[in-house]
DOMARBA-974327 format. One record per residue: chain; residue number from 0; x, y, z of N, C-alpha, C, CB in turn. Coordinates in steps of 0.1 Angstrom, whole numbers, always signed. Glycine has a CB too. Example, Ala and Ser with C-alpha at 12.3 -4.5 7.8 and 13.67 -1.06 7.14 Angstrom:
PT   chain     n     n.x     n.y     n.z    ca.x    ca.y    ca.z     c.x     c.y     c.z    cb.x    cb.y    cb.z
PT       A     0    +132     -57     +78    +123     -45     +78    +132     -33     +78    +113     -45     +90
PT       A     1    +128     -22     +71    +137     -11     +71    +129      +0     +79    +141      -6     +57
This chain:
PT   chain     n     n.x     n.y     n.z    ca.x    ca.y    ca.z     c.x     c.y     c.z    cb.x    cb.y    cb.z
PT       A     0    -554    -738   -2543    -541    -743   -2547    -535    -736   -2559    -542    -759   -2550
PT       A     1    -521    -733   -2561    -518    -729   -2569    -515    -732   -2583    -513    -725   -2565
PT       A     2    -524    -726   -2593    -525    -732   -2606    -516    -739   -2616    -529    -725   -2612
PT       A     3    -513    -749   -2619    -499    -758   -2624    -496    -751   -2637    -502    -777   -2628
PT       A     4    -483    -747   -2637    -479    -738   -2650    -479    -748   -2660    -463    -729   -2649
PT       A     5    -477    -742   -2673    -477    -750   -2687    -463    -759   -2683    -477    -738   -2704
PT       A     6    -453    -760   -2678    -442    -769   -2678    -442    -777   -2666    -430    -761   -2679
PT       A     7    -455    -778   -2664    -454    -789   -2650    -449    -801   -2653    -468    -792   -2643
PT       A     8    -458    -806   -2661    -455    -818   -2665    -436    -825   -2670    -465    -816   -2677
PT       A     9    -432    -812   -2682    -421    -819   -2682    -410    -817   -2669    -416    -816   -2696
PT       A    10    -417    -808   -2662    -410    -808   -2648    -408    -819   -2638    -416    -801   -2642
PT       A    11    -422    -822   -2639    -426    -837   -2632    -417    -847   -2634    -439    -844   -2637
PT       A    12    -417    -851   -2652    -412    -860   -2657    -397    -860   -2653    -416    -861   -2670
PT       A    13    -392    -847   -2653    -375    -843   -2649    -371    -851   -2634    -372    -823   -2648
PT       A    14    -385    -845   -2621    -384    -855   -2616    -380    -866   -2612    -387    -856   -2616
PT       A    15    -391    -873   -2618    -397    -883   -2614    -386    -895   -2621    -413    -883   -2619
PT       A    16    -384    -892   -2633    -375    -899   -2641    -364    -907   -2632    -368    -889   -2652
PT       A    17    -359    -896   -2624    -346    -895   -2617    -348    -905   -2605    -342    -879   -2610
PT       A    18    -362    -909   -2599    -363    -911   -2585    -360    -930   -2590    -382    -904   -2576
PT       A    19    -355    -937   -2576    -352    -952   -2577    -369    -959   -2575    -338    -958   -2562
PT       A    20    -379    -950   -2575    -395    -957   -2576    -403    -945   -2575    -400    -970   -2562
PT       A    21    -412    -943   -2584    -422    -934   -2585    -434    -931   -2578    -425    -936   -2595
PT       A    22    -430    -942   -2565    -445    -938   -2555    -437    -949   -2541    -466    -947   -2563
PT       A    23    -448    -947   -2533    -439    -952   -2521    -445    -967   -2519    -440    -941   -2505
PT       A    24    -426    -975   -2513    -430    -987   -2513    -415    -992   -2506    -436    -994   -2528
PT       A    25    -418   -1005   -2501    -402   -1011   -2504    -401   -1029   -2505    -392   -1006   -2488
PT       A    26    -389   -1029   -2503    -384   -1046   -2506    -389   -1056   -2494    -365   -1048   -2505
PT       A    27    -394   -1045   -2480    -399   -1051   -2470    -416   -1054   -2472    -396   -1041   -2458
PT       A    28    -422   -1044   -2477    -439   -1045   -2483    -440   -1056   -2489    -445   -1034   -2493
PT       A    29    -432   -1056   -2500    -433   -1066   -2515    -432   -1080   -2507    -418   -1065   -2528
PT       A    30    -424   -1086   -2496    -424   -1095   -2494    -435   -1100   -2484    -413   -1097   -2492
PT       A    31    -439   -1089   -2475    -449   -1095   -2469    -463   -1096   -2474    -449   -1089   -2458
PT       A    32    -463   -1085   -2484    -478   -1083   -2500    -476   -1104   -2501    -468   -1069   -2524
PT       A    33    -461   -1107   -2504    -463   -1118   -2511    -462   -1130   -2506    -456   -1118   -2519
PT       A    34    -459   -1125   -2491    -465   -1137   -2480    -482   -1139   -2476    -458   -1134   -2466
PT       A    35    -491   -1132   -2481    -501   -1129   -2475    -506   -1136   -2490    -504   -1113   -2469
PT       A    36    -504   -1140   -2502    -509   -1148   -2511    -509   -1168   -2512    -502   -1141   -2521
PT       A    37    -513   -1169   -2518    -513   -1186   -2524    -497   -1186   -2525    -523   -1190   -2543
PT       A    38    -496   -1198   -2525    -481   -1202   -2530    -481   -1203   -2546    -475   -1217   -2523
PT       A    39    -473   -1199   -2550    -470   -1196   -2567    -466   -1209   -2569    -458   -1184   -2574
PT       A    40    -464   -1213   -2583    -453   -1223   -2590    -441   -1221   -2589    -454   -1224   -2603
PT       A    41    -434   -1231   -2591    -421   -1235   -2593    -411   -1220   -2598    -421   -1249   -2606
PT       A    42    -419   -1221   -2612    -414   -1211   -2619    -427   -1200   -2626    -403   -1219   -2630
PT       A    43    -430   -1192   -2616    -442   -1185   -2617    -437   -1171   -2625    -448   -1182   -2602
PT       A    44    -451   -1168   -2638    -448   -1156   -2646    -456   -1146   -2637    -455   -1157   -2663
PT       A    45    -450   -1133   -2641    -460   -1127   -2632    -453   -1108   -2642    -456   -1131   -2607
PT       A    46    -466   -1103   -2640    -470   -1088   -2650    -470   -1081   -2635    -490   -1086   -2663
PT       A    47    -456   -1069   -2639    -457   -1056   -2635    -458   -1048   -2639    -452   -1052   -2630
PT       A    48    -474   -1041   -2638    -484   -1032   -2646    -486   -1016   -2639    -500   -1042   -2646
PT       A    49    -479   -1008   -2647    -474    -996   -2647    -462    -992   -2641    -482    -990   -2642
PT       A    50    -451   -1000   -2638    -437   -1002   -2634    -430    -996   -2629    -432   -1005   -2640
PT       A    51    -432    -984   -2636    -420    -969   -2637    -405    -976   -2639    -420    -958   -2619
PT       A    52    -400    -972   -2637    -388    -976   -2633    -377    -987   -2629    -389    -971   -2628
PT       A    53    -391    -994   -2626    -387   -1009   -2621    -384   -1012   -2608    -376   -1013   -2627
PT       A    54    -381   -1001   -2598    -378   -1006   -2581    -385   -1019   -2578    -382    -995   -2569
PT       A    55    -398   -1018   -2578    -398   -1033   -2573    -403   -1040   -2584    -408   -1035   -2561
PT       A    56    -402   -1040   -2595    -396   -1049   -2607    -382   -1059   -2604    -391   -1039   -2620
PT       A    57    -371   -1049   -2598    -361   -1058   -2598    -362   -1065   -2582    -347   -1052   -2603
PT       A    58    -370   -1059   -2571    -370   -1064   -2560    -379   -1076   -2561    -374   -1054   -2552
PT       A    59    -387   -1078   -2570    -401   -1092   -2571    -389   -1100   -2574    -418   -1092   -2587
PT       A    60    -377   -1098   -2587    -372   -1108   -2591    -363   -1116   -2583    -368   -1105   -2601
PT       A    61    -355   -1105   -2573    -349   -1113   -2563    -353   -1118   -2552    -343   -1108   -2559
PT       A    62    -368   -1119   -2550    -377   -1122   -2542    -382   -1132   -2544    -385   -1115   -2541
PT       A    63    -381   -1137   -2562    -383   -1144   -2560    -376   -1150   -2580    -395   -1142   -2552
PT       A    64    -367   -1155   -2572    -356   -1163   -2584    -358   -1167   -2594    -350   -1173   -2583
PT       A    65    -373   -1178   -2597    -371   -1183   -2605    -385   -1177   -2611    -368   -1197   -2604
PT       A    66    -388   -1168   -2608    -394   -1160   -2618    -395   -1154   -2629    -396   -1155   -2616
PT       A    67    -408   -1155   -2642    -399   -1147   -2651    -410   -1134   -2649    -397   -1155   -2669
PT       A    68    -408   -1120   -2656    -418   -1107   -2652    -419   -1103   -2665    -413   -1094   -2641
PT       A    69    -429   -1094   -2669    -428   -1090   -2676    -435   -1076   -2669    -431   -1097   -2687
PT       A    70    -427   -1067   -2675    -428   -1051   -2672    -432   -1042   -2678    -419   -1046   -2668
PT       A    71    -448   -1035   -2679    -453   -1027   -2684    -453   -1013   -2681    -462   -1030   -2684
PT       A    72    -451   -1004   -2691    -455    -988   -2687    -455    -981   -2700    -443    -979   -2676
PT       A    73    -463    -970   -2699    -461    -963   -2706    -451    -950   -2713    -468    -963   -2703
PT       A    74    -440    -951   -2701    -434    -940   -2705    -418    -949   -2706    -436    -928   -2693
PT       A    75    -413    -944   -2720    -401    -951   -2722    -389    -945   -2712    -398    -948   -2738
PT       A    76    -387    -934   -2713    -373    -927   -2706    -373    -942   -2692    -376    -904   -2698
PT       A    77    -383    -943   -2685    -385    -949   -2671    -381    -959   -2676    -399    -949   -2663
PT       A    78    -390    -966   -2688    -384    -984   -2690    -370    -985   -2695    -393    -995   -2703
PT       A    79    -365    -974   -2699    -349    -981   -2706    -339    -977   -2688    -341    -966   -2727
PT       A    80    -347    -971   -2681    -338    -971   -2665    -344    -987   -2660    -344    -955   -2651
PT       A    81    -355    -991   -2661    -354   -1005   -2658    -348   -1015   -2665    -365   -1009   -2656
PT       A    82    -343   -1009   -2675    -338   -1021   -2684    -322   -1019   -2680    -343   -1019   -2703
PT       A    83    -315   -1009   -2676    -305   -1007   -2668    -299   -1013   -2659    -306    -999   -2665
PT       A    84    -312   -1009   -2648    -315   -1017   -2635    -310   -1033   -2636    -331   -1015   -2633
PT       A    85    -321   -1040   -2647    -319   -1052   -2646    -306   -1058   -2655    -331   -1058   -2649
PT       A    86    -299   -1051   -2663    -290   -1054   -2668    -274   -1054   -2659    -292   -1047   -2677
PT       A    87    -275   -1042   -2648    -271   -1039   -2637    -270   -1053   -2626    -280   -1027   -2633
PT       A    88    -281   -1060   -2627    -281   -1066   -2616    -280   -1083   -2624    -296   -1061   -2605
PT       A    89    -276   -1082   -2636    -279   -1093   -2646    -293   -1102   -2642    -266   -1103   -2648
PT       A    90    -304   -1093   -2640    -317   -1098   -2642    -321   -1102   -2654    -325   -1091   -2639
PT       A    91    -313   -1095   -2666    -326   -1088   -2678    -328   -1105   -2686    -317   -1071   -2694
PT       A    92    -323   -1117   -2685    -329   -1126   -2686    -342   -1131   -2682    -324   -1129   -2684
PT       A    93    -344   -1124   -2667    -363   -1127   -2667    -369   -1112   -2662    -369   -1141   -2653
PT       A    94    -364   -1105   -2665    -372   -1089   -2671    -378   -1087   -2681    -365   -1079   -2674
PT       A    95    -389   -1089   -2689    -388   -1086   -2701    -396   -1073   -2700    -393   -1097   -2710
PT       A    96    -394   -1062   -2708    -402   -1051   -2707    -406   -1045   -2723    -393   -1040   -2699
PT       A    97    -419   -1042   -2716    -429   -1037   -2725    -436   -1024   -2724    -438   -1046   -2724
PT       A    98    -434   -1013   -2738    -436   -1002   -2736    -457   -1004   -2742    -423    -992   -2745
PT       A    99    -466   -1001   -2733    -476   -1004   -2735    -488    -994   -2724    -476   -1021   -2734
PT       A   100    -501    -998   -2726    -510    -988   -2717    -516   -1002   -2708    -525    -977   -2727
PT       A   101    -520    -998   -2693    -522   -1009   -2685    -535   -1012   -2684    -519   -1007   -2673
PT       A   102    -541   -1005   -2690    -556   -1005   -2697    -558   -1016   -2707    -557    -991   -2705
PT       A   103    -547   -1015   -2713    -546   -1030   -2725    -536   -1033   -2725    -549   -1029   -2741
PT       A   104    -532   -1047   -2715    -519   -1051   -2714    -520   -1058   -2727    -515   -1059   -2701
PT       A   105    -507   -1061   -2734    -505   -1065   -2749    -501   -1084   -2741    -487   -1052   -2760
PT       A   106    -506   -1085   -2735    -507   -1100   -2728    -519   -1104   -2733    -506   -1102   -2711
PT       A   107    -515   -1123   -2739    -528   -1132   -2741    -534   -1135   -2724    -522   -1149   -2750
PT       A   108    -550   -1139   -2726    -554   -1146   -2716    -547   -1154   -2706    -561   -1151   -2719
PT       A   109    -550   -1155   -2697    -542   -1168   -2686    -530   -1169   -2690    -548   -1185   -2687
PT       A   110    -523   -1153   -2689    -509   -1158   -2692    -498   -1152   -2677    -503   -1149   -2708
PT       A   111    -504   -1150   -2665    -496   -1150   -2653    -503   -1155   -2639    -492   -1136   -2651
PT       A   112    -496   -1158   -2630    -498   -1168   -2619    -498   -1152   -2610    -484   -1185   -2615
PT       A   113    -497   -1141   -2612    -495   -1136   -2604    -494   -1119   -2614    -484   -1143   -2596
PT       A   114    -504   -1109   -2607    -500   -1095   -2613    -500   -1085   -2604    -510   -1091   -2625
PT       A   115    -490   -1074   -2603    -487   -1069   -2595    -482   -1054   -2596    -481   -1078   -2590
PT       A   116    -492   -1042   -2592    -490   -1033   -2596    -489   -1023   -2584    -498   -1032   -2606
PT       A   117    -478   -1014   -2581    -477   -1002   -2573    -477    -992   -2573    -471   -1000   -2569
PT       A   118    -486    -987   -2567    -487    -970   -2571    -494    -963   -2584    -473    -965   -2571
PT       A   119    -500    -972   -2591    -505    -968   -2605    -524    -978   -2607    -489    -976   -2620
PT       A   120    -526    -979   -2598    -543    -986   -2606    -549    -976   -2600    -551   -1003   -2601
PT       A   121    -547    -961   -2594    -556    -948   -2598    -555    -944   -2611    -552    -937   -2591
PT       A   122    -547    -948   -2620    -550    -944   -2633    -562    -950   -2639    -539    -947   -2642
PT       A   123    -566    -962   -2631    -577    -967   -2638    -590    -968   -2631    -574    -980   -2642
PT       A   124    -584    -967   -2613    -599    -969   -2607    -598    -985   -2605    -614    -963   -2619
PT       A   125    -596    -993   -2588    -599   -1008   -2586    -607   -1011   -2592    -601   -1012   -2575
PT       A   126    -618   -1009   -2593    -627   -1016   -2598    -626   -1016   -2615    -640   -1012   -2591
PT       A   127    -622   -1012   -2624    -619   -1014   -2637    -609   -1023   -2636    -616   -1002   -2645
PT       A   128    -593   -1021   -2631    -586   -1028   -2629    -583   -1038   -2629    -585   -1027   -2624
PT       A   129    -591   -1043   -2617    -595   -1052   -2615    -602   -1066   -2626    -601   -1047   -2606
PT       A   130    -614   -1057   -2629    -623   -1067   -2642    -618   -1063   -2651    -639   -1066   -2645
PT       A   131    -605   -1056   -2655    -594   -1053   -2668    -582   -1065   -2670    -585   -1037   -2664
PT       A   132    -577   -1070   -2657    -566   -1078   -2656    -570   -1089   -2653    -556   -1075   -2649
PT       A   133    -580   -1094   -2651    -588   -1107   -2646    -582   -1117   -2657    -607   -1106   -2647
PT       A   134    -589   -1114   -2668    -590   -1124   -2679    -572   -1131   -2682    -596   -1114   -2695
PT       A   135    -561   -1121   -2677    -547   -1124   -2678    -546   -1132   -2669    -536   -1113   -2678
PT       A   136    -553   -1138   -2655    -549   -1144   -2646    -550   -1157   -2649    -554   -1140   -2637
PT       A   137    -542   -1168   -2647    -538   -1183   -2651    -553   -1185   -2641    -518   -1191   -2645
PT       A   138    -555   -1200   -2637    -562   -1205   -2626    -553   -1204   -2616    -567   -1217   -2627
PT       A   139    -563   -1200   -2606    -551   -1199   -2589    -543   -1185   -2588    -535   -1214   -2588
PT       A   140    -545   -1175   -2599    -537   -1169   -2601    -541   -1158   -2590    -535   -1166   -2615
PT       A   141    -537   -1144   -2590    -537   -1137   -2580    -534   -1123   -2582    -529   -1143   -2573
PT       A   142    -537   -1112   -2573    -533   -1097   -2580    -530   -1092   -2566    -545   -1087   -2590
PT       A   143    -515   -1084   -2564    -512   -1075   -2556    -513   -1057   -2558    -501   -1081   -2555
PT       A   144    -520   -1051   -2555    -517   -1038   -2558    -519   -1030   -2545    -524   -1033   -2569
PT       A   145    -507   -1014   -2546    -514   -1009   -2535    -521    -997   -2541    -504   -1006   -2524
PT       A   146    -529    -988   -2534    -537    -980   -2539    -536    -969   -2523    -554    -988   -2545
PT       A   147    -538    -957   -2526    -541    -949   -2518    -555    -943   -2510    -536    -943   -2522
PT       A   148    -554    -945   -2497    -564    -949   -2488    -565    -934   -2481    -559    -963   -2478
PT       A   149    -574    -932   -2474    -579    -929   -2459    -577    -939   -2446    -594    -929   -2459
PT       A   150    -568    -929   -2440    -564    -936   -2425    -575    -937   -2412    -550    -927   -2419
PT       A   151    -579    -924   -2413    -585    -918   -2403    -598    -908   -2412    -574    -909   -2394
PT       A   152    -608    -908   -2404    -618    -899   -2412    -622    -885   -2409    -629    -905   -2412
PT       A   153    -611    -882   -2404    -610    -865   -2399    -596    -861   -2404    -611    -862   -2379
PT       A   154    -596    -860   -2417    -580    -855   -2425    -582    -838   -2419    -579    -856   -2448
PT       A   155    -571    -832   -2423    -571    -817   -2417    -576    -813   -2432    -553    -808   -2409
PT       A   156    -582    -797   -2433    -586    -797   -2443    -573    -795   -2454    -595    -787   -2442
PT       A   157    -558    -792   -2450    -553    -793   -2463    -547    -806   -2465    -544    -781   -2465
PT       A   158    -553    -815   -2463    -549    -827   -2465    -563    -833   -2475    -546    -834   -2450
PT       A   159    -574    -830   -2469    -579    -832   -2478    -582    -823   -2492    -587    -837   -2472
PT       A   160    -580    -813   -2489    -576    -805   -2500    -570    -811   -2510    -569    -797   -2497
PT       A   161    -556    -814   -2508    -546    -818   -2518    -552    -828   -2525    -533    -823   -2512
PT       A   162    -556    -839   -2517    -565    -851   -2518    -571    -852   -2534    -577    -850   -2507
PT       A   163    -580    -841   -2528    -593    -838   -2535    -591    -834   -2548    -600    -828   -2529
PT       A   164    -580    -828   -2550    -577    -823   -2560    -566    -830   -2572    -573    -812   -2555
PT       A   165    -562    -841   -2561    -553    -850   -2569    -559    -865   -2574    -540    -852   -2558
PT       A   166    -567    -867   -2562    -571    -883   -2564    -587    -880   -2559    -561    -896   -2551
PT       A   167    -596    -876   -2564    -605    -874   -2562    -615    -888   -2553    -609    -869   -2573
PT       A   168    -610    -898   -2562    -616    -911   -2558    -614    -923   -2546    -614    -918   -2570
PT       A   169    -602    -911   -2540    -595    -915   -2531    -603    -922   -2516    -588    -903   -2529
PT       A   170    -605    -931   -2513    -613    -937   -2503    -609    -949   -2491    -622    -943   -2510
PT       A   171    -614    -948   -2480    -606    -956   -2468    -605    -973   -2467    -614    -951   -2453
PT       A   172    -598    -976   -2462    -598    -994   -2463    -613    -998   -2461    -588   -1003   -2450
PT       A   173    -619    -999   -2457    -633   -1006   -2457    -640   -1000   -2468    -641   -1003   -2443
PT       A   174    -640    -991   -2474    -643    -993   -2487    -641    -996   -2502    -644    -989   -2486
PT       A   175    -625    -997   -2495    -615   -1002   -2507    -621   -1021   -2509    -595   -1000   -2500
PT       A   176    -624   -1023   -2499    -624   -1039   -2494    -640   -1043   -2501    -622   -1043   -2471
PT       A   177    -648   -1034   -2497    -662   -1032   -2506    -661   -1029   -2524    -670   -1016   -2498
PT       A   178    -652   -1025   -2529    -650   -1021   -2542    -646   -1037   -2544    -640   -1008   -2545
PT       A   179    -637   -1040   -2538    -627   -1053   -2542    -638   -1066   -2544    -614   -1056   -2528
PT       A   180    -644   -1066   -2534    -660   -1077   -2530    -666   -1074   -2544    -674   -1071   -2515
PT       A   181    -674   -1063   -2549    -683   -1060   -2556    -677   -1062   -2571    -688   -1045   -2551
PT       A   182    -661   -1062   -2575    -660   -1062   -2585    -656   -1074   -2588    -653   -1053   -2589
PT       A   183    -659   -1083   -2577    -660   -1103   -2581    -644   -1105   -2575    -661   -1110   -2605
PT       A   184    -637   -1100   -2563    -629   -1103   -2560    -627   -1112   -2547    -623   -1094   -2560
PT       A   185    -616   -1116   -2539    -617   -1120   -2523    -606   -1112   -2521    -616   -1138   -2517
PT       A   186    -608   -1110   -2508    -591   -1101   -2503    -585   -1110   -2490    -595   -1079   -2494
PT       A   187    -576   -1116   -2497    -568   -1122   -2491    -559   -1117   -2480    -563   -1126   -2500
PT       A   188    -556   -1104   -2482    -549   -1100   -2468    -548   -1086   -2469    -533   -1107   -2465
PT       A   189    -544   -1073   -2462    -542   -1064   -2473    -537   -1053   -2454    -560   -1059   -2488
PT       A   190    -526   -1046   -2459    -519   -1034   -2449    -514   -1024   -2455    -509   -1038   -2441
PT       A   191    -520   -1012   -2446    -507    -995   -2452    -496    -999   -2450    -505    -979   -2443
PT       A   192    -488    -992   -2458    -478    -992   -2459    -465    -982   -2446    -479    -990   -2474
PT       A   193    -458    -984   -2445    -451    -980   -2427    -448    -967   -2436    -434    -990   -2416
PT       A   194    -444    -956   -2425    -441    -946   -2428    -430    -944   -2434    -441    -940   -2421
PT       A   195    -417    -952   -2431    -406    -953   -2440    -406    -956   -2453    -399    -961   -2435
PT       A   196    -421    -967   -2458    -420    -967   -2472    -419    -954   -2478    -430    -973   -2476
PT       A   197    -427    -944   -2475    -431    -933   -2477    -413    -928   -2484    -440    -925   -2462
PT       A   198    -408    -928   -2476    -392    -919   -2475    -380    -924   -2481    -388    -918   -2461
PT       A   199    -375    -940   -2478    -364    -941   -2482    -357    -941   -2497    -364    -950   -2476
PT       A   200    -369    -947   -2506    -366    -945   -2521    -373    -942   -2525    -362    -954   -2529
PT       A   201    -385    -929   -2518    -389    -920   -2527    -394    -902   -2526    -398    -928   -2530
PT       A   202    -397    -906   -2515    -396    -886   -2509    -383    -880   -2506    -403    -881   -2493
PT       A   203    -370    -887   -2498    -358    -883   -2497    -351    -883   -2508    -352    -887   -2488
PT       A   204    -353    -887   -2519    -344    -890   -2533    -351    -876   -2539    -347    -909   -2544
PT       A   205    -368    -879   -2537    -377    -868   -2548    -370    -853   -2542    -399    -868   -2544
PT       A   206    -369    -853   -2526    -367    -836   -2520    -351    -831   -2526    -367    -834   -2498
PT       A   207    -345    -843   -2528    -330    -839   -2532    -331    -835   -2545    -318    -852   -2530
PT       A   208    -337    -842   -2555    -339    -842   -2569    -347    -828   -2571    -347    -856   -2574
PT       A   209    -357    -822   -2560    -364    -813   -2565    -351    -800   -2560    -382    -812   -2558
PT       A   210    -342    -801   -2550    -334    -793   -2547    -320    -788   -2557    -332    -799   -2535
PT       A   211    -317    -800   -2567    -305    -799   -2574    -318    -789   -2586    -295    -817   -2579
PT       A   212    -328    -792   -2589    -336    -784   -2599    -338    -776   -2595    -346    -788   -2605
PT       A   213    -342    -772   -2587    -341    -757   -2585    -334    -746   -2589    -339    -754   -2579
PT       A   214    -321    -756   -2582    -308    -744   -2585    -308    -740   -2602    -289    -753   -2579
PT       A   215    -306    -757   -2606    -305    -756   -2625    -314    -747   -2627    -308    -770   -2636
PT       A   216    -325    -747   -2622    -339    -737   -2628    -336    -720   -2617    -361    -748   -2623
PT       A   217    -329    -715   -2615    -328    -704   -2610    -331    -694   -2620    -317    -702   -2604
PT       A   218    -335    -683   -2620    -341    -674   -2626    -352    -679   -2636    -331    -666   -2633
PT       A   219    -361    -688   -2632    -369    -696   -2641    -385    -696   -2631    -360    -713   -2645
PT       A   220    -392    -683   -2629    -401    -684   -2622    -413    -695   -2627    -404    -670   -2620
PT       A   221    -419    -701   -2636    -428    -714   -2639    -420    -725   -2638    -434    -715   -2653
PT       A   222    -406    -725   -2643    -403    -737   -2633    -403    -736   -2619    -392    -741   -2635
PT       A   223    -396    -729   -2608    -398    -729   -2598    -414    -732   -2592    -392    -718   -2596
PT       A   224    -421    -725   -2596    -435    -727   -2593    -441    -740   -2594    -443    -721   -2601
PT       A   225    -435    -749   -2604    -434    -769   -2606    -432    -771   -2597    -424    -779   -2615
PT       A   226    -415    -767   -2591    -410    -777   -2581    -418    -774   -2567    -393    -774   -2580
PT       A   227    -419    -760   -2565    -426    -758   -2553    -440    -764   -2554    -426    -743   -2549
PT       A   228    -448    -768   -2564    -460    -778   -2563    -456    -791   -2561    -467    -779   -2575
PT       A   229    -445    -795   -2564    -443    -813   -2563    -435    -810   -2549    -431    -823   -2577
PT       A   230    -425    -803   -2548    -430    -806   -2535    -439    -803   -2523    -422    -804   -2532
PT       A   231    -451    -794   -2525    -458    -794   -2514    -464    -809   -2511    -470    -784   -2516
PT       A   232    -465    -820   -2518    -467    -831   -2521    -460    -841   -2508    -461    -831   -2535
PT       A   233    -445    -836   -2506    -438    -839   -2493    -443    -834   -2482    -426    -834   -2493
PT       A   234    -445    -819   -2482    -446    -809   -2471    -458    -813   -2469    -444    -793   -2474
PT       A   235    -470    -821   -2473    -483    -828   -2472    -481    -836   -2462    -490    -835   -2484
PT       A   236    -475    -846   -2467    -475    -856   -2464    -462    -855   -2446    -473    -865   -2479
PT       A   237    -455    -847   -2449    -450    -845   -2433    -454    -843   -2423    -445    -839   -2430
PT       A   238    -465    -835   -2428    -473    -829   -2419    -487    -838   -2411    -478    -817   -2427
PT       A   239    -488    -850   -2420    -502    -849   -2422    -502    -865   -2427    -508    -836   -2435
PT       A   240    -488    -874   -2426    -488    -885   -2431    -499    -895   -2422    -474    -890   -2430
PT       A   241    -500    -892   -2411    -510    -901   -2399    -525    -904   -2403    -512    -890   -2384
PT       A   242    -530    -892   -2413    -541    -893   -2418    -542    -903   -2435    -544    -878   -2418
PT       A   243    -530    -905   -2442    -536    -916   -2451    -523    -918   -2454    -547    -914   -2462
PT       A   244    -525    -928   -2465    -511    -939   -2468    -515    -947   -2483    -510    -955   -2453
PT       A   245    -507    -954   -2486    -509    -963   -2494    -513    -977   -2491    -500    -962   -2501
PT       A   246    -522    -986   -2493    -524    -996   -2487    -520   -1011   -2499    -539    -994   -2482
PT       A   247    -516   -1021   -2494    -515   -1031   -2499    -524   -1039   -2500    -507   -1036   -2494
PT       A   248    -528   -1046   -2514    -542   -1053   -2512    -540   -1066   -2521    -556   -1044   -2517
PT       A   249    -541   -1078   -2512    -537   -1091   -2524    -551   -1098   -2523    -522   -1104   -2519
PT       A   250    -558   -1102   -2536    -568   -1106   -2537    -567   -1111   -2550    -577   -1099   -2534
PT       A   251    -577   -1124   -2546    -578   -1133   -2560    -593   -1133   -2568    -573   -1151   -2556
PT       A   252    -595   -1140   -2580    -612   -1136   -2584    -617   -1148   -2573    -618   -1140   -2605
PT       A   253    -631   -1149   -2573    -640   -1157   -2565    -649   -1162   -2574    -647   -1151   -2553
């Protein structure tokens, strides 16, 4: 693979900043993630932990009204677009956002009926995660997250290539479901995500966004070299989507 130049990163971030969600998902997942749980309270609190941006920050809230959220990430540029977002949609009354690490949410004990994170608990590994956000869970409470899986166990080799090099820890549903058991959980329901999650608000926004940078970055061979890494990322996954996904997993402690 070809070696990531010193400006990858704030390349990334140029990105990623831009996209309406930082990993793939939609308003259709979120609700069936949240049919496949307990029934919440009246007026249920619930932590979205590593957020980005907020896409399905503001999709949980219209999903569910009388909710209040509070929204964690680490990277500001992303939370003041969700604080947009919800001001946009006059949410920001039960938005509250918090610039913090998901490692140590700045939340007391038993303070949500519900926590719910997409596309971000490979920063920590399910099983830390997991016995990391426990102690924040009310009684009855509950955790949704999706994590990236193995579909099939014959990936092509540049699939698992990429893999390997990106998510090393990367592993198929039956073992995801074995991590989840072992770290004192139950799995209440759990599905990949359809191929359209993959696309609508976030590979066709990312290929357009990596296309307008380009041009701005013309005569700029390390940038160019960024964008053509983030996107092989697409060109992976076109090729090669059949072999893994992101999976949805709602489970409570036991």
């Amino acid at each position: 693979m070809t070696p990531k130049p010193d400006c990858y990163w704030p390349i990334f971030l140029e990105v990623f900043e831009a996209l309406p969600r930082q990993g793939p998902g939609s308003r259709e997942c979120a609700a069936r993630a949240l049919a496949l749980g307990p029934a919440l309270p009246a007026e249920p609190r619930i932590a979205d932990l590593g957020c980005g941006s907020g896409g399905q920050t503001l999709q949980l809230a219209e999903l569910l009204p009388h909710s209040t959220i509070d929204a964690l990430d680490s990277h500001a540029p992303l939370l003041e677009r969700l604080k947009a977002g919800a001001l946009a949609k006059s949410l920001q009354h039960r938005i509250r956002v918090h610039r913090g690490d998901m490692d140590a949410p700045p939340f007391a004990d038993q303070s949500f009926d519900l926590i719910w994170s997409e596309g971000a608990v490979y920063n920590l590994g399910v099983t830390h995660a997991l016995r990391r956000w426990r102690p924040l869970l009310r009684p009855g409470g509950w955790i949704a997250f999706t994590e990236a899986v193995w579909l099939r166990g014959d990936p092509p080799p540049a699939a698992r290539a990429f893999w390997e090099a990106e998510y090393p820890r990367m592993a198929d549903v039956p073992a995801n479901l074995a991590i989840i058991t072992e770290a004192g959980f139950e799995t209440l329901g759990h599905f990949p995500l359809p191929a359209e999650a993959w696309w609508s608000d976030f590979y066709r926004p990312l290929e357009a966004r990596v296309g307008v940078l380009k041009k701005e970055y013309a005569g700029d061979p390390a940038a160019q070299t960024a964008l053509s890494l983030i996107q092989h990322e697409v060109d992976i996954h076109r090729r090669y989507g059949e072999y893994y996904s992101y999976a949805f997993f709602v489970v409570r402690p036991r």
